[in-house]
DSSP file (Angstrom, degrees, kcal/mol; ACC not computed):
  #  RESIDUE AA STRUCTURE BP1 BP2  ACC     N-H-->O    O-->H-N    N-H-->O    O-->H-N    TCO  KAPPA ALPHA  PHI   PSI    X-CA   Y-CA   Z-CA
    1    1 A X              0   0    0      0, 0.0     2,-0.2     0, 0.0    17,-0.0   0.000 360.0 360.0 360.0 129.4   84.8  100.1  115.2
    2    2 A X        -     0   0    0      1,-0.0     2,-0.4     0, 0.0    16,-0.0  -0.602 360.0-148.9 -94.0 149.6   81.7  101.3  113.2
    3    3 A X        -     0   0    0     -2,-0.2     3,-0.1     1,-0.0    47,-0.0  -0.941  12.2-115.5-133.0 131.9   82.2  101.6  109.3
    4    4 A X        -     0   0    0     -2,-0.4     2,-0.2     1,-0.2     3,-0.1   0.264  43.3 -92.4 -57.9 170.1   80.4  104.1  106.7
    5    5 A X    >   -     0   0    0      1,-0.2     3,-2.9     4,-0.1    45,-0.2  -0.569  55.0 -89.3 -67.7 144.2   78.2  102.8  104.1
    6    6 A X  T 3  S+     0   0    0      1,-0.3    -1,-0.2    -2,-0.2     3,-0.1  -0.193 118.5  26.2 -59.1 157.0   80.1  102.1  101.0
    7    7 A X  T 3  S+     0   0    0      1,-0.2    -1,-0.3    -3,-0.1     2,-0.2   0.451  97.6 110.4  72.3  -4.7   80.0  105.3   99.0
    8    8 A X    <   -     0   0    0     -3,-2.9     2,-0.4     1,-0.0    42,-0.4  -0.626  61.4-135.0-100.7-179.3   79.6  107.4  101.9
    9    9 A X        -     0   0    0     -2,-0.2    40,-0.2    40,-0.1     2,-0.2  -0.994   3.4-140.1-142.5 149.7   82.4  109.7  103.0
   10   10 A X  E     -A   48   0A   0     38,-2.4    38,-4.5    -2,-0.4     2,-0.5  -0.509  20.8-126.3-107.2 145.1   84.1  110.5  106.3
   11   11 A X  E >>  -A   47   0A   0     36,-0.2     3,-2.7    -2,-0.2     4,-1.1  -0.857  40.1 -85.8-102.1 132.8   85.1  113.9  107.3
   12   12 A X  H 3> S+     0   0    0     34,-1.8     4,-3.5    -2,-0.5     5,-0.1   0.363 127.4  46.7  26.7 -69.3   88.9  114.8  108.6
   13   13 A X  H 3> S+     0   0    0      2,-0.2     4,-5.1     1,-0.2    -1,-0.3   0.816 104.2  48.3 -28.5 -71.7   87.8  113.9  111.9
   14   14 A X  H <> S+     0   0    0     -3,-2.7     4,-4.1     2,-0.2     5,-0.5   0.944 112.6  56.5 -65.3 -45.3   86.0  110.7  111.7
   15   15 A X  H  X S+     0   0    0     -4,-1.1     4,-3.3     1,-0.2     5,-0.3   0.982 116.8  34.8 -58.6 -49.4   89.2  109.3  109.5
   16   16 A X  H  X S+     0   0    0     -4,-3.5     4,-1.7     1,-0.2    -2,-0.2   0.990 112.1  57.5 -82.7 -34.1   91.7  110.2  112.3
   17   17 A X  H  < S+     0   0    0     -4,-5.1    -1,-0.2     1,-0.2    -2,-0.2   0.940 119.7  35.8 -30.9 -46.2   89.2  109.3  115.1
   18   18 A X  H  < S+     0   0    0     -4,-4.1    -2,-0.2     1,-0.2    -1,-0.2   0.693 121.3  45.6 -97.7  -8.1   89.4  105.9  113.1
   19   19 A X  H  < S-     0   0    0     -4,-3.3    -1,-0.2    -5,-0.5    -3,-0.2   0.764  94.9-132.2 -62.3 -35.9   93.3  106.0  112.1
   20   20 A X  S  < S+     0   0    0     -4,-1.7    -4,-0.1    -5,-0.3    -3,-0.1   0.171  71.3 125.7  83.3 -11.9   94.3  106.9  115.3
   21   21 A X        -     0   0    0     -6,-0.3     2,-0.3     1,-0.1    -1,-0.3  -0.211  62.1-112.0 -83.3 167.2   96.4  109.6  113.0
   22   22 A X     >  -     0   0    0      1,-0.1     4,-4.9    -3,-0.1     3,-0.1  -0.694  23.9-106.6 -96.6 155.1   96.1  113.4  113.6
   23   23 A X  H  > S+     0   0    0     -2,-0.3     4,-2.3     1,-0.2     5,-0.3   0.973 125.4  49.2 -30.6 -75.8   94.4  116.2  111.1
   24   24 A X  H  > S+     0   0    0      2,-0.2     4,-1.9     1,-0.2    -1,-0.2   0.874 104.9  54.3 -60.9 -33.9   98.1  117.3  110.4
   25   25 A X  H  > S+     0   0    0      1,-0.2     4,-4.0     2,-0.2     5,-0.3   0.981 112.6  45.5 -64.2 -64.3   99.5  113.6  109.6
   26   26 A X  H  X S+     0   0    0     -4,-4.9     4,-0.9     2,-0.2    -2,-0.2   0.927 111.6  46.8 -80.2 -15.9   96.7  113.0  106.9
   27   27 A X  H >X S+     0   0    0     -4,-2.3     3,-4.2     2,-0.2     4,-1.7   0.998 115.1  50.7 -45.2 -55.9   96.9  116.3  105.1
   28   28 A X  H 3X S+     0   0    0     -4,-1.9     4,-1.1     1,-0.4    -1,-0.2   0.726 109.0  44.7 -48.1 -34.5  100.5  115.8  105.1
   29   29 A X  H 3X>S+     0   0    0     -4,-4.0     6,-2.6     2,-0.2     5,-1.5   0.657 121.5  48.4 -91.1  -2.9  100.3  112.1  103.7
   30   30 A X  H X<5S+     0   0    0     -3,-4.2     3,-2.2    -4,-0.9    -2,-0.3   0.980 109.8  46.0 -56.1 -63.0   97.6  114.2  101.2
   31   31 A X  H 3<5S+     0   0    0     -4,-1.7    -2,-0.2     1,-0.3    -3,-0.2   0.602 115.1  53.1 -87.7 -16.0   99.9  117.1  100.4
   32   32 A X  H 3<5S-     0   0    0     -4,-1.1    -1,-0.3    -5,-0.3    -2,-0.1   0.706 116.6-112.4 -66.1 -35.9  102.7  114.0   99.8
   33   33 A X  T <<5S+     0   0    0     -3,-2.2     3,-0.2    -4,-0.5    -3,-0.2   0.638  81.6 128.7  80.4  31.0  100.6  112.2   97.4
   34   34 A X  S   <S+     0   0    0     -5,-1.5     2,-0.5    -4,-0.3    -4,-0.2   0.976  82.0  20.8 -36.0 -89.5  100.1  109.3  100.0
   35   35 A X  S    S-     0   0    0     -6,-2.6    -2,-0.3    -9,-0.2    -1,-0.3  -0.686  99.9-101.3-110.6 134.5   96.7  109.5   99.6
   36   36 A X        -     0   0    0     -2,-0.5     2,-1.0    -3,-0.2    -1,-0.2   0.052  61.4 -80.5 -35.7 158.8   94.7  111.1   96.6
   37   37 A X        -     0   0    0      1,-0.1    -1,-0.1    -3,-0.1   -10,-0.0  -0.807  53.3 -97.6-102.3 132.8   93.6  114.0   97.4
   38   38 A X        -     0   0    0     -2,-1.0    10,-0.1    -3,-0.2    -1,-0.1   0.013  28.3-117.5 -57.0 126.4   90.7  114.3   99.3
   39   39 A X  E     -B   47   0A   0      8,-0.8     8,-2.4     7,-0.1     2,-0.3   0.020  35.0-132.2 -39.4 144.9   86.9  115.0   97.9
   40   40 A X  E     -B   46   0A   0      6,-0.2     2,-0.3     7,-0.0     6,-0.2  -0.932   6.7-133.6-113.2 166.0   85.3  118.5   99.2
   41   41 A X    >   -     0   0    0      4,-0.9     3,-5.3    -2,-0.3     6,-0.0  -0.750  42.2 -93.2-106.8 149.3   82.2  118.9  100.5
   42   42 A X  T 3  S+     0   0    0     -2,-0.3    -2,-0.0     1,-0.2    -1,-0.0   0.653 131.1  51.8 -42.8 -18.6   79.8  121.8   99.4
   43   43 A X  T 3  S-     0   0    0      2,-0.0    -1,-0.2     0, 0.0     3,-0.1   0.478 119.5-108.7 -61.5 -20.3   81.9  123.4  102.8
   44   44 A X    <   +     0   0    0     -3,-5.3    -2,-0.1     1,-0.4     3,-0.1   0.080  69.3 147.8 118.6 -33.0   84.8  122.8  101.9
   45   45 A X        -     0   0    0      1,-0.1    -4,-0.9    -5,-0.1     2,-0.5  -0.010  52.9-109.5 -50.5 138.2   85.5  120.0  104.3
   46   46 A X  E     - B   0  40A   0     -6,-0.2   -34,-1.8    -3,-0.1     2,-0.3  -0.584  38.3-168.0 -73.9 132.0   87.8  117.3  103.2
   47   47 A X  E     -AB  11  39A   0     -8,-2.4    -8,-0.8    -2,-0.5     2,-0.5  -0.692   2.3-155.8-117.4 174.7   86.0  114.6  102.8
   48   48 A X  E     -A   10   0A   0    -38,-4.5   -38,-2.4    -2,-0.3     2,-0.2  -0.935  12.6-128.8-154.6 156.4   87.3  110.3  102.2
   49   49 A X    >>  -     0   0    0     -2,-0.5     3,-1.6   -40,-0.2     4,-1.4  -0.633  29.5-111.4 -94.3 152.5   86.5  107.3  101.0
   50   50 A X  H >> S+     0   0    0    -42,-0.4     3,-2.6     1,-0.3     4,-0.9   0.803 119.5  63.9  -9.4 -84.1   86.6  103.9  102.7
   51   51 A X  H 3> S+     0   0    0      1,-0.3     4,-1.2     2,-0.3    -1,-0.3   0.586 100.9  48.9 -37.3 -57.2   89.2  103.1  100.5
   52   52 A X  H X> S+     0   0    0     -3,-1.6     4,-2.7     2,-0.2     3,-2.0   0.987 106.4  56.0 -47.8 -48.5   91.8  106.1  102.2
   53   53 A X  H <X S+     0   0    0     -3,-2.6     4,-1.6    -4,-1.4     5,-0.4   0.917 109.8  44.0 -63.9 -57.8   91.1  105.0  105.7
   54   54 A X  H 3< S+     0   0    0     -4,-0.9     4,-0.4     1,-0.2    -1,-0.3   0.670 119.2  52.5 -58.9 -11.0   92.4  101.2  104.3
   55   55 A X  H XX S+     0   0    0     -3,-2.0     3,-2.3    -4,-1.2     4,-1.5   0.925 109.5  40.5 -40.2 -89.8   95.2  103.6  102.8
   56   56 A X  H 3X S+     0   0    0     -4,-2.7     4,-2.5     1,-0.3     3,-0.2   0.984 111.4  59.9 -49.1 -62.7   96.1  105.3  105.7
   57   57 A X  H 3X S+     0   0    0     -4,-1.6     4,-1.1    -5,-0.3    -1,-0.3   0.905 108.3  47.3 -37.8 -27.1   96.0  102.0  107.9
   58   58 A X  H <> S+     0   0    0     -3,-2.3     4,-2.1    -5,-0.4    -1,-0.2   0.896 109.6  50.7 -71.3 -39.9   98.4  100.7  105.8
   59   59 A X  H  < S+     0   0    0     -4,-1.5     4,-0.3    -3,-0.2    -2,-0.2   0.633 105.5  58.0 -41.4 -40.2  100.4  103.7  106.0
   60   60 A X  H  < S+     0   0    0     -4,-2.5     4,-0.2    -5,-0.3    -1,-0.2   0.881 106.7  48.3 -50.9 -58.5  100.2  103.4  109.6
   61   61 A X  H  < S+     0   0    0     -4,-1.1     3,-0.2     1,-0.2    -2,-0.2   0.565 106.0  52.2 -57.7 -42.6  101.7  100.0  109.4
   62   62 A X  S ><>S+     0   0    0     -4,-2.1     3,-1.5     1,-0.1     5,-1.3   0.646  97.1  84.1 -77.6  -8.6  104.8  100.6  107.2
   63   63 A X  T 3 5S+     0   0    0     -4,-0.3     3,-0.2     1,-0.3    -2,-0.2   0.796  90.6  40.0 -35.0 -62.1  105.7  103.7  109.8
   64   64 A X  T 3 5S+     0   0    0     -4,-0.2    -1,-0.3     1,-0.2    -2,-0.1   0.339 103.6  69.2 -97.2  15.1  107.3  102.1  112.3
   65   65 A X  T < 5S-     0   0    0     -3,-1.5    -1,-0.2     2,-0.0    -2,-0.2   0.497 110.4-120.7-100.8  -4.8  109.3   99.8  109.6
   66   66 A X  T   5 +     0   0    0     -4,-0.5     2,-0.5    -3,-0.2    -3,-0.2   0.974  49.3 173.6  78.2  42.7  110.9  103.1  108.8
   67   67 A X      < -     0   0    0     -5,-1.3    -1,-0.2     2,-0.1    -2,-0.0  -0.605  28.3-119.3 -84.2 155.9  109.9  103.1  105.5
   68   68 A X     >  -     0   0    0     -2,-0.5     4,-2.1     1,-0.1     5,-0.1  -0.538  27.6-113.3 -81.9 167.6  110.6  106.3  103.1
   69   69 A X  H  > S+     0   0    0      1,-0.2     4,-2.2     2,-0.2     5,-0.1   0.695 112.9  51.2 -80.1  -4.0  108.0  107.9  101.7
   70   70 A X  H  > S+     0   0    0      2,-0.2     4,-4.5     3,-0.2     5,-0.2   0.929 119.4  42.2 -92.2 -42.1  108.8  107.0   97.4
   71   71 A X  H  > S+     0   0    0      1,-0.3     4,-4.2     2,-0.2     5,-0.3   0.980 112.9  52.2 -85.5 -30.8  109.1  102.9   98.7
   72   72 A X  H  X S+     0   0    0     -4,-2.1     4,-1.5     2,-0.2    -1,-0.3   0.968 117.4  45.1 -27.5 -61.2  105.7  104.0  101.0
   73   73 A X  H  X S+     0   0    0     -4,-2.2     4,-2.3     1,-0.2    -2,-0.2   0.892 113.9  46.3 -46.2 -60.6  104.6  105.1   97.3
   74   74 A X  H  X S+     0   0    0     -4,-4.5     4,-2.2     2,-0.2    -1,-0.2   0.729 106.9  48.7 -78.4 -22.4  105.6  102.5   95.7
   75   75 A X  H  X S+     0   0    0     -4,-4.2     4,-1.0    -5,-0.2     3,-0.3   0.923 109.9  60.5 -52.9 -98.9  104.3   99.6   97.8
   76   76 A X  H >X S+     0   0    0     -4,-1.5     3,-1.9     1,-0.3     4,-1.3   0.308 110.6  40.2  30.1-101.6  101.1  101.6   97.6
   77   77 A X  H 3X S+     0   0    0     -4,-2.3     4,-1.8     1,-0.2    -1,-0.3   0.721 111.4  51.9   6.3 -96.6  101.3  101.2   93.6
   78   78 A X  H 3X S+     0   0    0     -4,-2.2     4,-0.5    -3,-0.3    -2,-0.2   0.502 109.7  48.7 -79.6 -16.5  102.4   97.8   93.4
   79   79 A X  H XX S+     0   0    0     -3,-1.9     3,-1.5    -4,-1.0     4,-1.1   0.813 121.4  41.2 -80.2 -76.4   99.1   96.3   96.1
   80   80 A X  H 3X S+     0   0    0     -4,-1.3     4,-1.1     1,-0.3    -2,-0.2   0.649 113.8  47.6 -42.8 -26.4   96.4   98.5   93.8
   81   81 A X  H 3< S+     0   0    0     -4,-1.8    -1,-0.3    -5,-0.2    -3,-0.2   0.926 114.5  52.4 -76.1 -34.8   98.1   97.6   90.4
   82   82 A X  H << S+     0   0    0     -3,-1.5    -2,-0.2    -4,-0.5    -3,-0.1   0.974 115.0  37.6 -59.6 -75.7   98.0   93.7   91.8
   83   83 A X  H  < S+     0   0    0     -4,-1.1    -1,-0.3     2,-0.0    -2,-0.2   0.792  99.4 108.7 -76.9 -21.2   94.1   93.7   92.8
   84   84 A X  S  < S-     0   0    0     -4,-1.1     3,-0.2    -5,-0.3     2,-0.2   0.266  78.7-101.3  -1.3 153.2   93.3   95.8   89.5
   85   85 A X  S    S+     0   0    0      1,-0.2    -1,-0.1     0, 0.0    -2,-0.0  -0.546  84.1  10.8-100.3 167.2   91.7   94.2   87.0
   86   86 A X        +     0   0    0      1,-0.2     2,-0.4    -2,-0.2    -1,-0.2   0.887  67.8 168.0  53.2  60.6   93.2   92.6   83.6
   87   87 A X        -     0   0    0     -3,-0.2    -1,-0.2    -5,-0.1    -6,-0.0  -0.936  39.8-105.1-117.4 153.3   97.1   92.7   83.9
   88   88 A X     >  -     0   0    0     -2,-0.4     4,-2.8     1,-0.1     5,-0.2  -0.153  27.2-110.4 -70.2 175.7   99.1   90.9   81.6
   89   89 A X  H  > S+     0   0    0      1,-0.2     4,-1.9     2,-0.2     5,-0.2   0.827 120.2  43.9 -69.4 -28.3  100.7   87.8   82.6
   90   90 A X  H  > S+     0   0    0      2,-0.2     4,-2.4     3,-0.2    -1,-0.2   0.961 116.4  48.5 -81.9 -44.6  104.5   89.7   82.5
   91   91 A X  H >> S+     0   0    0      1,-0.3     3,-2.1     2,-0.2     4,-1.7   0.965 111.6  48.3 -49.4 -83.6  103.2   93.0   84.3
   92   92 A X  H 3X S+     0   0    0     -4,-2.8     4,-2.9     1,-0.2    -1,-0.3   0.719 115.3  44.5 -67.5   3.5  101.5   91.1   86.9
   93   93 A X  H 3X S+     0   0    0     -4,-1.9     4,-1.4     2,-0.2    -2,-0.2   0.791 109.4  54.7 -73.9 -33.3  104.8   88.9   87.6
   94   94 A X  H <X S+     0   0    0     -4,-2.4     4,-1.5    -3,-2.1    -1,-0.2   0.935 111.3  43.4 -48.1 -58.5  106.9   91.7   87.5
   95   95 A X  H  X S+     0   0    0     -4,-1.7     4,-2.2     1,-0.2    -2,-0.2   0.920 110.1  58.4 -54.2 -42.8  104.5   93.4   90.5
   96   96 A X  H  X S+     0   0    0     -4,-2.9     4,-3.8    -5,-0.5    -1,-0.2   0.975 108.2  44.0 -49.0 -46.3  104.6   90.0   92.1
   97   97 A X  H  X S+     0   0    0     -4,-1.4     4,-1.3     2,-0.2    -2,-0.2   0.822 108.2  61.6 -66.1 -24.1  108.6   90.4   92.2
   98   98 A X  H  X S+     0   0    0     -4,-1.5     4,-2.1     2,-0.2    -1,-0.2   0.938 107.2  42.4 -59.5 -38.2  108.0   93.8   93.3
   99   99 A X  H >X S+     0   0    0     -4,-2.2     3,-1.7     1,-0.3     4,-0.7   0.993 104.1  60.7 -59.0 -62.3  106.4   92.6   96.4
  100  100 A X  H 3X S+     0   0    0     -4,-3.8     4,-2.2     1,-0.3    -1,-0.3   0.681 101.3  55.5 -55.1 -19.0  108.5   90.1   97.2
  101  101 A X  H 3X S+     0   0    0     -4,-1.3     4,-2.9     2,-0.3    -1,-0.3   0.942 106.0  49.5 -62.4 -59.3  111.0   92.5   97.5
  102  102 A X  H << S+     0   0    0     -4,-2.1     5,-0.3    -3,-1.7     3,-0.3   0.934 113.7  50.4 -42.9 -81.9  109.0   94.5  100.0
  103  103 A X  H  < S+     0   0    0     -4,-0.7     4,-0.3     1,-0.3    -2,-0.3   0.676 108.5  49.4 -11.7 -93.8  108.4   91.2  101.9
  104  104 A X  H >X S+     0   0    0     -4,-2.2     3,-2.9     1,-0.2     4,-2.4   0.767 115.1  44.8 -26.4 -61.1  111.9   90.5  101.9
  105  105 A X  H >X S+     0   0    0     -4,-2.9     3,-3.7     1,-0.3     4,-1.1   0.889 116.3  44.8 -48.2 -63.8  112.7   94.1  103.2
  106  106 A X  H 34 S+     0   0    0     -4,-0.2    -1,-0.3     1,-0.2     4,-0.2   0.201 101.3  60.7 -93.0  64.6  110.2   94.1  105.6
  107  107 A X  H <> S+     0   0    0     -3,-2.9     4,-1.0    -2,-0.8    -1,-0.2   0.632 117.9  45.4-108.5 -47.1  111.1   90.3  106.9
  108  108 A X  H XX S+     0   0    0     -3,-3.7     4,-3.2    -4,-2.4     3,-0.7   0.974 110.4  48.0 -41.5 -77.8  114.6   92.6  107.6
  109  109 A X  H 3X S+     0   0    0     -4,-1.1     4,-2.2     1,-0.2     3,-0.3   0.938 111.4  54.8 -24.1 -70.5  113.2   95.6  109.1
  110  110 A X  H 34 S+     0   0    0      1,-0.2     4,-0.4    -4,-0.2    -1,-0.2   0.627 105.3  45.0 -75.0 -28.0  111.5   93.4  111.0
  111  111 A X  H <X S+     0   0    0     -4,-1.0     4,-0.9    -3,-0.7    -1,-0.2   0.769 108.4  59.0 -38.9 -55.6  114.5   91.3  112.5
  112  112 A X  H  X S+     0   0    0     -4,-3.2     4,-2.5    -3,-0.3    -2,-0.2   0.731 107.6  47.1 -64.5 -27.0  116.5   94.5  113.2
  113  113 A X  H  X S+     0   0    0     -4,-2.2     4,-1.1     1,-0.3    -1,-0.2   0.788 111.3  47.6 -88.9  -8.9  113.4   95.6  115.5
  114  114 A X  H  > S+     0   0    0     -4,-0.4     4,-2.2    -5,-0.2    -1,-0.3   0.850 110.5  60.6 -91.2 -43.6  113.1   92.2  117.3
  115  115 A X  H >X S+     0   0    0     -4,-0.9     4,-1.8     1,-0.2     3,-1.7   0.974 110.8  40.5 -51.2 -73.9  117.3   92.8  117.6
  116  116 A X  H 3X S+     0   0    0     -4,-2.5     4,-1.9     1,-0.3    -1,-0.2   0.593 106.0  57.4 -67.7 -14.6  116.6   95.6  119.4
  117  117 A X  H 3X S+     0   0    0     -4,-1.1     4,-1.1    -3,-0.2    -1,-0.3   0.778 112.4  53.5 -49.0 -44.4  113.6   94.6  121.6
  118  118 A X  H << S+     0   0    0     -4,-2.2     4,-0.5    -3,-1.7    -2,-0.2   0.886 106.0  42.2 -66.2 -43.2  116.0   92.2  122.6
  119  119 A X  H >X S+     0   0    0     -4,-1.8     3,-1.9     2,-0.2     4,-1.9   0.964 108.0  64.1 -75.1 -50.9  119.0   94.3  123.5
  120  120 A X  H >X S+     0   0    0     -4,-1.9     3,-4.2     1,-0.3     4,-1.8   0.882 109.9  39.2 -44.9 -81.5  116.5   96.8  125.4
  121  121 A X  H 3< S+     0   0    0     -4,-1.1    -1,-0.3     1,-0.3     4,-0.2   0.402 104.2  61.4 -61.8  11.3  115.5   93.9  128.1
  122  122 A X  H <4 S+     0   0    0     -3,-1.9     4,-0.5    -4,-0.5    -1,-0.3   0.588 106.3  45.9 -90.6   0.8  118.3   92.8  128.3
  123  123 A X  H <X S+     0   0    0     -3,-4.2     4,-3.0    -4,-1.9     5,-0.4   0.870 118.2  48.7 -73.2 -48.3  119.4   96.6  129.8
  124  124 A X  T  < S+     0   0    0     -4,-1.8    -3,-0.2    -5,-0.3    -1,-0.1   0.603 104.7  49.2-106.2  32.8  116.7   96.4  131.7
  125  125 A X  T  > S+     0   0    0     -5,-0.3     4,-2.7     2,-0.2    -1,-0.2   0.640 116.9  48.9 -80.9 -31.2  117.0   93.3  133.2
  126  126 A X  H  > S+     0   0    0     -4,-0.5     4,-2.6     1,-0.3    -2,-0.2   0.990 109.6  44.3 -60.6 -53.6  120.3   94.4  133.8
  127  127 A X  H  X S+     0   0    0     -4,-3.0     4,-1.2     2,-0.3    -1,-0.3   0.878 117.3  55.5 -65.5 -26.3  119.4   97.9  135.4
  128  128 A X  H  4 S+     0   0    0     -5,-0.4    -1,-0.2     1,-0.2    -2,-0.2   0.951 108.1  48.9 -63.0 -51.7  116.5   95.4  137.4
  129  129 A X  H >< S+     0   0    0     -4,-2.7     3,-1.7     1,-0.2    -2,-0.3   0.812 104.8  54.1 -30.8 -62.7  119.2   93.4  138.4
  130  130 A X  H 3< S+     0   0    0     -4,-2.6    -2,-0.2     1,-0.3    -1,-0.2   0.607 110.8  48.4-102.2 -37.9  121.5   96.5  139.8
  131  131 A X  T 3<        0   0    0     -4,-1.2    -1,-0.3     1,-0.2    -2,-0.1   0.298 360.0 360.0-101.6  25.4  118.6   97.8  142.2
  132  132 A X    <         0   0    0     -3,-1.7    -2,-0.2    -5,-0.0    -1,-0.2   0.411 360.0 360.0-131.7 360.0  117.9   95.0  143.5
């Protein structure tokens, strides 16, 4: 995967070519306030910074953990205030607890999906079983 020069910006396209997401998915996580809203070009075209696509990849990634979009939001928030510069010691330890939380959930999330990978082969070992 090729990546712009810093500063340069990617048009609709090129971001879902390299999200894998559709035209309609990122406006939508635009129009949501996912992601900032998008630069124009003297056309009109939306245009984005590095910085969205590693947005929307992330987005990508909390998707299938079923997250809603305010805790989406708020994760969001709580990695950008974290690498930010100059937070006090109580702020960032407060964001640090925020995280862990996240962690924790998706450590959950993430159980439940392994539960159910598990129950799925073992139906279709069963149903493998049954034609054979």
């Amino acid at each position: 995967m090729t990546h712009a020069p810093a500063g340069h910006r990617l048009q609709i396209g090129d971001v879902a070519a390299r999200t894998g997401l559709s035209l309609r998915t990122i406006r939508h996580y635009e129009e949501v306030g996912l992601l900032p809203e998008a630069e124009r070009s003297t056309g009109g075209f939306r245009l984005y910074s590095e910085d969205a696509v590693a947005r929307l990849l992330l987005i990508k990634r909390m998707k299938p953990l079923d997250f809603t979009l305010e805790e989406m939001r708020d994760l969001i928030e709580v990695r950008e205030r974290l690498a930010g510069p100059r937070l006090s010691a109580r702020t960032r330890a407060s964001l640090v607890e925020r995280l862990a939380t996240y962690q924790s959930l998706v450590e959950h999330k993430l159980a439940d999906l392994r539960e159910k990978v598990d129950s799925a082969q073992a139906f279709a070992d069963q149903l493998r079983d049954e034609t054979h």
